[in-house]
PANUKE-30744 format. One record per residue (C-alpha): residue in one letter; residue number from 1; x, y, z. Coordinates in pm, 1 decimal. Layout:
<node res="a" n="NUM" c1="X" c2="Y" c3="Z"/>
...
//
This chain:
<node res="x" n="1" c1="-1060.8" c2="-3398.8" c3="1221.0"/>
<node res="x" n="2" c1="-1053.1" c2="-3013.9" c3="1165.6"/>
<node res="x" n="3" c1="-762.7" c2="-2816.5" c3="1119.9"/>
<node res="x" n="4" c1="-630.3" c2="-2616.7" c3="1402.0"/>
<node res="x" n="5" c1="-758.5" c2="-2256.8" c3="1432.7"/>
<node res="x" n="6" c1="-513.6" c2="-2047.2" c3="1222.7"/>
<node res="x" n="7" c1="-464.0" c2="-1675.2" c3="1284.5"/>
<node res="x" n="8" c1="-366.1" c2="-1352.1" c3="1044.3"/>
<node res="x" n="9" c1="-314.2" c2="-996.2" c3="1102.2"/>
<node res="x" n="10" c1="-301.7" c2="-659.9" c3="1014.1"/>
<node res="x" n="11" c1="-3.4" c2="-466.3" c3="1189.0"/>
<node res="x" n="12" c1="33.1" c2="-120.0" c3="1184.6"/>
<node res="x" n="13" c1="-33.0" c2="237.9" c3="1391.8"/>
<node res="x" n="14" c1="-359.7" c2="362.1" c3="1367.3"/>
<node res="x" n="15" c1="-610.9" c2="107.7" c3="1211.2"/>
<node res="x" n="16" c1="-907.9" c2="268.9" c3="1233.5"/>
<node res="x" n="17" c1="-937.4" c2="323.4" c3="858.6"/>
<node res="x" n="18" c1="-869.1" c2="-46.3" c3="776.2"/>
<node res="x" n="19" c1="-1123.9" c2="-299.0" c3="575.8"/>
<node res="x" n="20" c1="-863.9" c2="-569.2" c3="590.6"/>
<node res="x" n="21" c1="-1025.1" c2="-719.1" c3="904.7"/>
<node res="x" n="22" c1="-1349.8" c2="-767.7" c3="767.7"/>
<node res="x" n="23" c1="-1268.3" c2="-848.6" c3="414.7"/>
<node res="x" n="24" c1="-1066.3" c2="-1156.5" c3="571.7"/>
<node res="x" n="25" c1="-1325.7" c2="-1226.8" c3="832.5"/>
<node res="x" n="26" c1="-1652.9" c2="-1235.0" c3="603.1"/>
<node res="x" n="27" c1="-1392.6" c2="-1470.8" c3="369.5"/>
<node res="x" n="28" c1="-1306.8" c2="-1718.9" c3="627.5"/>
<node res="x" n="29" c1="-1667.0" c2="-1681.1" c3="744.8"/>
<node res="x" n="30" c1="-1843.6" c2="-1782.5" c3="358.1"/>
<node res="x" n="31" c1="-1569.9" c2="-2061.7" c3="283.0"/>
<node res="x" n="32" c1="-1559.2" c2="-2207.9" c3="611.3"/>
<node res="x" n="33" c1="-1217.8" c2="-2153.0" c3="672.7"/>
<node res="x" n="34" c1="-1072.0" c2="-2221.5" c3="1052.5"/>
<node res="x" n="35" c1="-919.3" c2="-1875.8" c3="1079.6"/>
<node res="x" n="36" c1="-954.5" c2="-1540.0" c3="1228.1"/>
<node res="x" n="37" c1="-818.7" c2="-1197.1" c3="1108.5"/>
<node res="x" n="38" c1="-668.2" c2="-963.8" c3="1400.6"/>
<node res="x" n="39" c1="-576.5" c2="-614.3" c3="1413.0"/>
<node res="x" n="40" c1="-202.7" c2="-563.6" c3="1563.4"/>
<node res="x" n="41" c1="-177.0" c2="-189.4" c3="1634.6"/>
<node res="x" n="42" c1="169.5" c2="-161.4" c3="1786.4"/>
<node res="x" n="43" c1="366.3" c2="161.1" c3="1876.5"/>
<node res="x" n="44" c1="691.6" c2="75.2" c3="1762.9"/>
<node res="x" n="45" c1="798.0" c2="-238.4" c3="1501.2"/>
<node res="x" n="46" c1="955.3" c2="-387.6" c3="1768.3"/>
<node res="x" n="47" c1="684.5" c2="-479.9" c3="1940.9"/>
<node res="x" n="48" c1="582.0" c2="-754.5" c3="1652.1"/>
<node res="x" n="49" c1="833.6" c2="-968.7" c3="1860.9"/>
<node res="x" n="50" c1="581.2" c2="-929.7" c3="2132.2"/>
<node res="x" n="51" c1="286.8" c2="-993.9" c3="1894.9"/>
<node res="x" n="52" c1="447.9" c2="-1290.3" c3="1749.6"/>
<node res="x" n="53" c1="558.6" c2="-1476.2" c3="2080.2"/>
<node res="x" n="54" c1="150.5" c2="-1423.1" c3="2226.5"/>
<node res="x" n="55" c1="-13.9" c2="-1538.9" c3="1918.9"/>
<node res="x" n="56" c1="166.7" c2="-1879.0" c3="1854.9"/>
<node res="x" n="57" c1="-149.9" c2="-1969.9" c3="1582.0"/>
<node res="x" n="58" c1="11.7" c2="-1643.5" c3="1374.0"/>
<node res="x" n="59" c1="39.1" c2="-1830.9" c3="1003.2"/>
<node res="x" n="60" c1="61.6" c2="-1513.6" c3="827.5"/>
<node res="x" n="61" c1="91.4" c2="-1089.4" c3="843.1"/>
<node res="x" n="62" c1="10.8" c2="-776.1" c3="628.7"/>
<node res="x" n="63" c1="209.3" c2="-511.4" c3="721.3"/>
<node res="x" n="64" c1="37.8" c2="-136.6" c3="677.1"/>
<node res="x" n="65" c1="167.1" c2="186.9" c3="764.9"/>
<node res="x" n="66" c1="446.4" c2="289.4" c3="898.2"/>
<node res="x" n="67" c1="607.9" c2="-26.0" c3="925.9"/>
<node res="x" n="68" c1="642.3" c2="-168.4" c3="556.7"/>
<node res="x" n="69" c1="1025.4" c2="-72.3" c3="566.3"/>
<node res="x" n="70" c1="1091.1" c2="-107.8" c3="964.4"/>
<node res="x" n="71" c1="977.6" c2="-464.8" c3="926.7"/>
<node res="x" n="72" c1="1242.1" c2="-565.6" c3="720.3"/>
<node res="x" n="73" c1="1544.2" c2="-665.8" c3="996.7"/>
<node res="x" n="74" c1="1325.9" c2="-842.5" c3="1228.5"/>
<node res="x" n="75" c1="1237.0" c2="-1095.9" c3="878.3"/>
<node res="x" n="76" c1="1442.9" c2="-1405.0" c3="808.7"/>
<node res="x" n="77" c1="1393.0" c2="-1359.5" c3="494.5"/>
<node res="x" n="78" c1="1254.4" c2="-1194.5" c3="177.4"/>
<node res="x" n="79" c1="1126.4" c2="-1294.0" c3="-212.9"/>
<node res="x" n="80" c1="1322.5" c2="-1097.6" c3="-503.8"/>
<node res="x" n="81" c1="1073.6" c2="-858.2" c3="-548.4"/>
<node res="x" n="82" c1="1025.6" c2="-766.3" c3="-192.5"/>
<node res="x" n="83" c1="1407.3" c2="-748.9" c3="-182.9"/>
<node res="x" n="84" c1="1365.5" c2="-523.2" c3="-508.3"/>
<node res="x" n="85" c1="1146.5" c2="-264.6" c3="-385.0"/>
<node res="x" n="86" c1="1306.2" c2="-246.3" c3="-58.8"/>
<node res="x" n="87" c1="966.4" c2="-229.2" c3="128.8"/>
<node res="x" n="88" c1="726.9" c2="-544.2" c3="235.8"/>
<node res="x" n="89" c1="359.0" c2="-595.0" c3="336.6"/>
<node res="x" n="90" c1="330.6" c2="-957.5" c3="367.9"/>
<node res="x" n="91" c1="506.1" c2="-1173.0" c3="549.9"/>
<node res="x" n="92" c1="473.7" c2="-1579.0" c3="558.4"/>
<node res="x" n="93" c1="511.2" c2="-1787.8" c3="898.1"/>
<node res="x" n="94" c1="711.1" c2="-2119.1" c3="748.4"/>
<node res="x" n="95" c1="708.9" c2="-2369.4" c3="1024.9"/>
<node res="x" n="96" c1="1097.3" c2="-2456.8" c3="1049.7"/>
<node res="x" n="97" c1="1331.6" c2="-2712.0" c3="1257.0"/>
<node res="x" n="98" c1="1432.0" c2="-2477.2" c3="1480.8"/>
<node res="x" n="99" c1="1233.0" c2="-2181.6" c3="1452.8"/>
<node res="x" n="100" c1="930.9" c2="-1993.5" c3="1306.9"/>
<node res="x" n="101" c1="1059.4" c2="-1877.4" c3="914.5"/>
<node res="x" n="102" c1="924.0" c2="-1487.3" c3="902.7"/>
<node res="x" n="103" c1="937.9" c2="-1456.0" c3="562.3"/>
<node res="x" n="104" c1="889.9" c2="-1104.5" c3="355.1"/>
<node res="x" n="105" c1="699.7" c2="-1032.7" c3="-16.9"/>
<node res="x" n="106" c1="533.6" c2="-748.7" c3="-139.1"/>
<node res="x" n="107" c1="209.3" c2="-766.2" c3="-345.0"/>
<node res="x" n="108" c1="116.9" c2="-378.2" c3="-368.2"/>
<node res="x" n="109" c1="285.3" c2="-381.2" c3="-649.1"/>
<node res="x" n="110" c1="12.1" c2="-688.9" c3="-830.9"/>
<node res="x" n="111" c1="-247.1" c2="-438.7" c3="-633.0"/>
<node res="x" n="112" c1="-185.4" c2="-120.8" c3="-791.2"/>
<node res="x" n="113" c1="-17.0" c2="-213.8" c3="-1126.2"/>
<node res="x" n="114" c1="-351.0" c2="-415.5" c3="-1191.0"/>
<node res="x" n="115" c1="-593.9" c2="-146.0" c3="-1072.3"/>
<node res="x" n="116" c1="-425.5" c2="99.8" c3="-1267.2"/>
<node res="x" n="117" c1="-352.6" c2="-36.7" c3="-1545.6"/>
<node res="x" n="118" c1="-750.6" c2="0.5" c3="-1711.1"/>
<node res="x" n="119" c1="-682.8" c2="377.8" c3="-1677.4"/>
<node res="x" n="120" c1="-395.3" c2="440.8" c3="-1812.9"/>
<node res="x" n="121" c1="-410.6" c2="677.0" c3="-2184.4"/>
<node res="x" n="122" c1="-140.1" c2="698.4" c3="-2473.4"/>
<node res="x" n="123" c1="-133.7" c2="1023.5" c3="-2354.7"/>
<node res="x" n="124" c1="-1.0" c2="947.7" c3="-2005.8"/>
<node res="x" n="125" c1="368.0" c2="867.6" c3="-2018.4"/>
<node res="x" n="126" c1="516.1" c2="1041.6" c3="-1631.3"/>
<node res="x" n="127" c1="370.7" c2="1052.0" c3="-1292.0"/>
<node res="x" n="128" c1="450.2" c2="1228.9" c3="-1002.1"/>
<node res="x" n="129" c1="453.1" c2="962.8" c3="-692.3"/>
<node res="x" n="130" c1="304.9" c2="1204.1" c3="-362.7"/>
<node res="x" n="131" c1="514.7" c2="1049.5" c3="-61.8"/>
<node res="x" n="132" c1="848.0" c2="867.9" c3="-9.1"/>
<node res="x" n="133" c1="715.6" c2="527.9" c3="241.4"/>
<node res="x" n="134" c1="711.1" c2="212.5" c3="182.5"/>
<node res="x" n="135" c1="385.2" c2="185.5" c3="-71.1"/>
<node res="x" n="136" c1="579.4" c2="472.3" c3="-273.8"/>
<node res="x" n="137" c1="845.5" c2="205.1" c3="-383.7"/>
<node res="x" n="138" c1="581.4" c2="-43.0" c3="-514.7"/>
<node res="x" n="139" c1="419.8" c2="214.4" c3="-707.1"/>
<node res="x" n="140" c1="729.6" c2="327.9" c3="-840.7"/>
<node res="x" n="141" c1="850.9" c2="-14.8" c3="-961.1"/>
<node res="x" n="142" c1="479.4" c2="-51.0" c3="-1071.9"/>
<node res="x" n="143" c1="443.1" c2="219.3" c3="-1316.1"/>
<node res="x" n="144" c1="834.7" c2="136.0" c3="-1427.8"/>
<node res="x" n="145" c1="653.3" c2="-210.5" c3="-1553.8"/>
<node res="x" n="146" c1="399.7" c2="-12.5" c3="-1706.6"/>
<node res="x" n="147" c1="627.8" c2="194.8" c3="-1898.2"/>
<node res="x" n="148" c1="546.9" c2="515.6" c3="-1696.3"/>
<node res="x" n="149" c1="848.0" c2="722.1" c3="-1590.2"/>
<node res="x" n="150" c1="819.9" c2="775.1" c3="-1235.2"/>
<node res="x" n="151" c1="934.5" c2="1139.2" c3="-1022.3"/>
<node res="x" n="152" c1="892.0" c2="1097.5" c3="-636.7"/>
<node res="x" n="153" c1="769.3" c2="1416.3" c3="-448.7"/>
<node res="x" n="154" c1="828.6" c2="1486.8" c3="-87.2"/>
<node res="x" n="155" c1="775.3" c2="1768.0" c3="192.0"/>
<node res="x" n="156" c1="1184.5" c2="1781.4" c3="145.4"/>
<node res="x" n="157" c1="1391.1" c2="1800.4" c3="-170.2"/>
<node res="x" n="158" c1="1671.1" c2="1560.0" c3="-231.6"/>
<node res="x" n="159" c1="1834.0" c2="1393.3" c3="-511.7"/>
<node res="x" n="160" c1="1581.9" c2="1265.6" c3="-721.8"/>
<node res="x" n="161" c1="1327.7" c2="1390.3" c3="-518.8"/>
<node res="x" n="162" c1="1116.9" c2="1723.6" c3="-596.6"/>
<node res="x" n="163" c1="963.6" c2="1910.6" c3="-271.8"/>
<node res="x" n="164" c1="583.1" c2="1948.5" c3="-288.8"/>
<node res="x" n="165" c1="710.3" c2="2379.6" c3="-343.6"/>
<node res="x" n="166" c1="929.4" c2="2302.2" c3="-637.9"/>
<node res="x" n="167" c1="616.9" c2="2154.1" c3="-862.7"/>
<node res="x" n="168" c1="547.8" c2="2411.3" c3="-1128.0"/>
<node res="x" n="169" c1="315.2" c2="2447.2" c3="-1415.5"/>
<node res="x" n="170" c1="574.7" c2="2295.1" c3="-1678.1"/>
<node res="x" n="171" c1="590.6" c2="1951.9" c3="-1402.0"/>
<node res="x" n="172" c1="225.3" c2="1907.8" c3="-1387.5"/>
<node res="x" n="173" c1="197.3" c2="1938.2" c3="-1784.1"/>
<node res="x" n="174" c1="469.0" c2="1701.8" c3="-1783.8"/>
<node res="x" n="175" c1="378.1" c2="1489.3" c3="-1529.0"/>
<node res="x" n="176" c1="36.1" c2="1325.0" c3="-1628.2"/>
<node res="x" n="177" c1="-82.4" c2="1077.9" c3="-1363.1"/>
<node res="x" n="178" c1="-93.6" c2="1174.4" c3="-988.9"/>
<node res="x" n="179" c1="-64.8" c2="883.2" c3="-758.7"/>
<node res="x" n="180" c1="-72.9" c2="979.9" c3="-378.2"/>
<node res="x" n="181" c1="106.1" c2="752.2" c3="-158.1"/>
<node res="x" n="182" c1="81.3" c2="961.4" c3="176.5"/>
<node res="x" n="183" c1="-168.6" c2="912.9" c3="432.9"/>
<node res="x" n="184" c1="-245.9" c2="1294.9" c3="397.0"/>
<node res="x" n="185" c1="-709.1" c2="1252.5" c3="326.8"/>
<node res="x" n="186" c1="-700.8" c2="895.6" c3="520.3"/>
<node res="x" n="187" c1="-972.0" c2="873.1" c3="791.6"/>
<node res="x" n="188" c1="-994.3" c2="1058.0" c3="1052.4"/>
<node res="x" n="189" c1="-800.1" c2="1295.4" c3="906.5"/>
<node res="x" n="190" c1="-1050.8" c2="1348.1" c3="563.7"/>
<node res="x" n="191" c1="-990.5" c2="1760.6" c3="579.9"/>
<node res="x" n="192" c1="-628.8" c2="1702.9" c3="475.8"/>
<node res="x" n="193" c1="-402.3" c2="1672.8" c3="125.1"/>
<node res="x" n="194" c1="-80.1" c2="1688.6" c3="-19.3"/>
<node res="x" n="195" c1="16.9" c2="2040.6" c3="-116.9"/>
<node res="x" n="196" c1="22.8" c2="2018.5" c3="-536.8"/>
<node res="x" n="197" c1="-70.9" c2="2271.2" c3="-758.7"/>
<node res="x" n="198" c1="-429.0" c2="2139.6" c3="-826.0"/>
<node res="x" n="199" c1="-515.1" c2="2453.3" c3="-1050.7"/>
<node res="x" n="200" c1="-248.4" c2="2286.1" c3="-1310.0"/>
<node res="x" n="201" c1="-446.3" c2="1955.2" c3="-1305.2"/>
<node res="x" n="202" c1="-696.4" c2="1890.1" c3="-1656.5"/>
<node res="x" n="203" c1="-909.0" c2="1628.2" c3="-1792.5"/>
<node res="x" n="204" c1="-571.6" c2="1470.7" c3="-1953.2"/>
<node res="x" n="205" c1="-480.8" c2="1397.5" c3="-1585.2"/>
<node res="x" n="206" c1="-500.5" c2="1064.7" c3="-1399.5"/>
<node res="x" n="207" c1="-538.7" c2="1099.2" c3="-1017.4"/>
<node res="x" n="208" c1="-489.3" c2="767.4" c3="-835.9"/>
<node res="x" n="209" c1="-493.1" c2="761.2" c3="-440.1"/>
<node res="x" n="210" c1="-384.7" c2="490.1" c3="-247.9"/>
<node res="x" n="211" c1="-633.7" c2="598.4" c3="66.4"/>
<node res="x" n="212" c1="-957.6" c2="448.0" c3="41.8"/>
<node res="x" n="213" c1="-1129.3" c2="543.2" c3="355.9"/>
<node res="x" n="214" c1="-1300.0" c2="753.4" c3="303.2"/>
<node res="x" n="215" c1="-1401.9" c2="693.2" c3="-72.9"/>
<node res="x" n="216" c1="-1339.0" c2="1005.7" c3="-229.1"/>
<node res="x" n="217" c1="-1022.4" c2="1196.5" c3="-58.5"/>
<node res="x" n="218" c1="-992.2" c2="1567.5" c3="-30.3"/>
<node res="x" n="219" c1="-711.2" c2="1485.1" c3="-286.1"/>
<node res="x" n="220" c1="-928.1" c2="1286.8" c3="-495.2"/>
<node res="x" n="221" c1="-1216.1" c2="1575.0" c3="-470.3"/>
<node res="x" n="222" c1="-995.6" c2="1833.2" c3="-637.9"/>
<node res="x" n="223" c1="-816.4" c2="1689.8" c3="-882.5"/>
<node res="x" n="224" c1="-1176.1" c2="1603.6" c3="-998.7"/>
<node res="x" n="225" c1="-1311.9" c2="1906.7" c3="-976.9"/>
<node res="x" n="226" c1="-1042.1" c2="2009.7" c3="-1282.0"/>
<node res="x" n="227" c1="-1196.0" c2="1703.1" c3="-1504.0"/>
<node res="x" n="228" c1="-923.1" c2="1490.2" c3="-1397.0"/>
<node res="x" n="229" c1="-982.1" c2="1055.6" c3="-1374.1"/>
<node res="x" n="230" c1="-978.6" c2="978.4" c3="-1046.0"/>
<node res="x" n="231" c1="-945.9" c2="612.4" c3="-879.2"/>
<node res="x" n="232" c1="-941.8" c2="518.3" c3="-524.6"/>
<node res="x" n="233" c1="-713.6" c2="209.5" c3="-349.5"/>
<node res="x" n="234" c1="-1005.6" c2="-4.6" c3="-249.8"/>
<node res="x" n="235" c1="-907.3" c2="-196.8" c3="-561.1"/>
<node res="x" n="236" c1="-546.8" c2="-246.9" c3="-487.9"/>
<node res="x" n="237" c1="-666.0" c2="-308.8" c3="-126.6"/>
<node res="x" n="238" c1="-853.5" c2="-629.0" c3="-270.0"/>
<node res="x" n="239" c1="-603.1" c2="-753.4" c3="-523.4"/>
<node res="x" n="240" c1="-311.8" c2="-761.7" c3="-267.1"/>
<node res="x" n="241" c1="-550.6" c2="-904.0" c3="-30.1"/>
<node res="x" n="242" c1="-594.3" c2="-1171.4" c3="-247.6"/>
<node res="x" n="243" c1="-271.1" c2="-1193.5" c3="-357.9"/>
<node res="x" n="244" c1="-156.9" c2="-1241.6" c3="28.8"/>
<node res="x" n="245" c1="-386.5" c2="-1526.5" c3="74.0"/>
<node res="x" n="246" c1="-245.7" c2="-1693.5" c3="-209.7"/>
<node res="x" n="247" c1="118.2" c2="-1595.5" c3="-55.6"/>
<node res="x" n="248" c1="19.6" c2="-1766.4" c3="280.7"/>
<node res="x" n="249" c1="-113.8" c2="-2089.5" c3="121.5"/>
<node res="x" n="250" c1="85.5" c2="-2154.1" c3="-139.7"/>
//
């Protein structure tokens, strides 16, 4: 008898750029899997109530931006690192007595501490983390496991945070890998970038954007352009994908 027809998603605003859809689709597709991946663009987080109640096949979520710290009230609950981080972009549907279990984990952090991990020099020991969201925290836990000392940079200074204007010559000496975890360079938006000193930036330099659509960001672009390494997040966008599936079916 086959399984009943099972059904994960992608919720976020704006999914235009996303590969999830297909990645999961051509999977299920080539293994034979009774499943379909759906695209939940919702307005406000509070509409995943809406999403969940309509789509009663729903075994399983990945949570994009904006929502990977909004999502966290409306869970039941969350694994320790998820709980860590303070930010989560998978959640579990655990069939319960009662109730649907929503449960929360976060597996950016196996995405990008993996990908990065092959590029990393003696020579790089800080990094400046572009953005303050959700992704932001698994990177910053990430490059804490990699013995990388992290410094967060925002459009607003605040304690412990720099402001994109405070960034000097001395900080992007310092301050050897370059990690962008804004959307600024994401499709449709490719013209955009976050506001760094890129004249500072030299072939000792490791730029590392979480965007991958389109391949090479603006971001990406000039930080190369001063002999910098550059890597994009279509790798991290596979690990955690695969690290999701294995979240949903263990």
């Amino acid at each position: 008898m086959e399984k009943p027809h099972r059904v994960y998603g992608l919720v976020g605003y704006r999914l235009t750029h996303s590969f999830s859809r297909n990645f999961f689709n051509e999977k299920f597709a080539n293994e034979k899997i009774p499943a379909e991946y759906r695209n939940f663009e919702i307005d406000h987080i509070d509409d995943l109530r809406l999403v969940v109640e309509e789509t009663p096949e729903l075994c399983g979520l990945n949570v994009t931006i904006p929502y990977k710290e909004s999502i966290i009230p409306l869970l039941d609950e969350m694994d320790g690192t998820a709980q860590m981080i303070g930010a989560v972009n998978v959640v579990k549907f655990i069939p319960g007595k009662d109730k649907v279990i929503l449960k929360g984990y976060n597996s950016d952090i196996i995405g990008f501490t993996d990908s990065i991990r092959p590029y990393i020099k003696d020579h790089h020991r800080k990094a400046l983390i572009l953005g303050t969201g959700g992704a932001s925290k698994a990177v910053w836990y990430g490059l804490l496991s990699l013995g990388i000392d992290p410094q967060l940079v925002s459009r607003t200074a605040r304690e412990g945070v720099l402001s994109y204007d405070e960034l000097t010559p001395r900080h992007m000496e310092e301050f050897q890998i370059i990690v962008n975890t804004t959307p600024l360079g994401m499709y449709p938006q490719t013209d955009t970038c976050p506001n760094i000193p890129y004249d500072y930036i030299t072939s000792q330099h490791l730029a590392y954007d979480l965007v991958y659509n389109p391949e090479t960001t603006l971001f990406l672009e000039k930080c190369a352009q001063q002999g910098a390494a550059t890597k994009n997040g279509l790798e991290m966008l596979l690990l955690q994908a695969y690290a999701s599936w294995d979240i949903w079916n263990k």
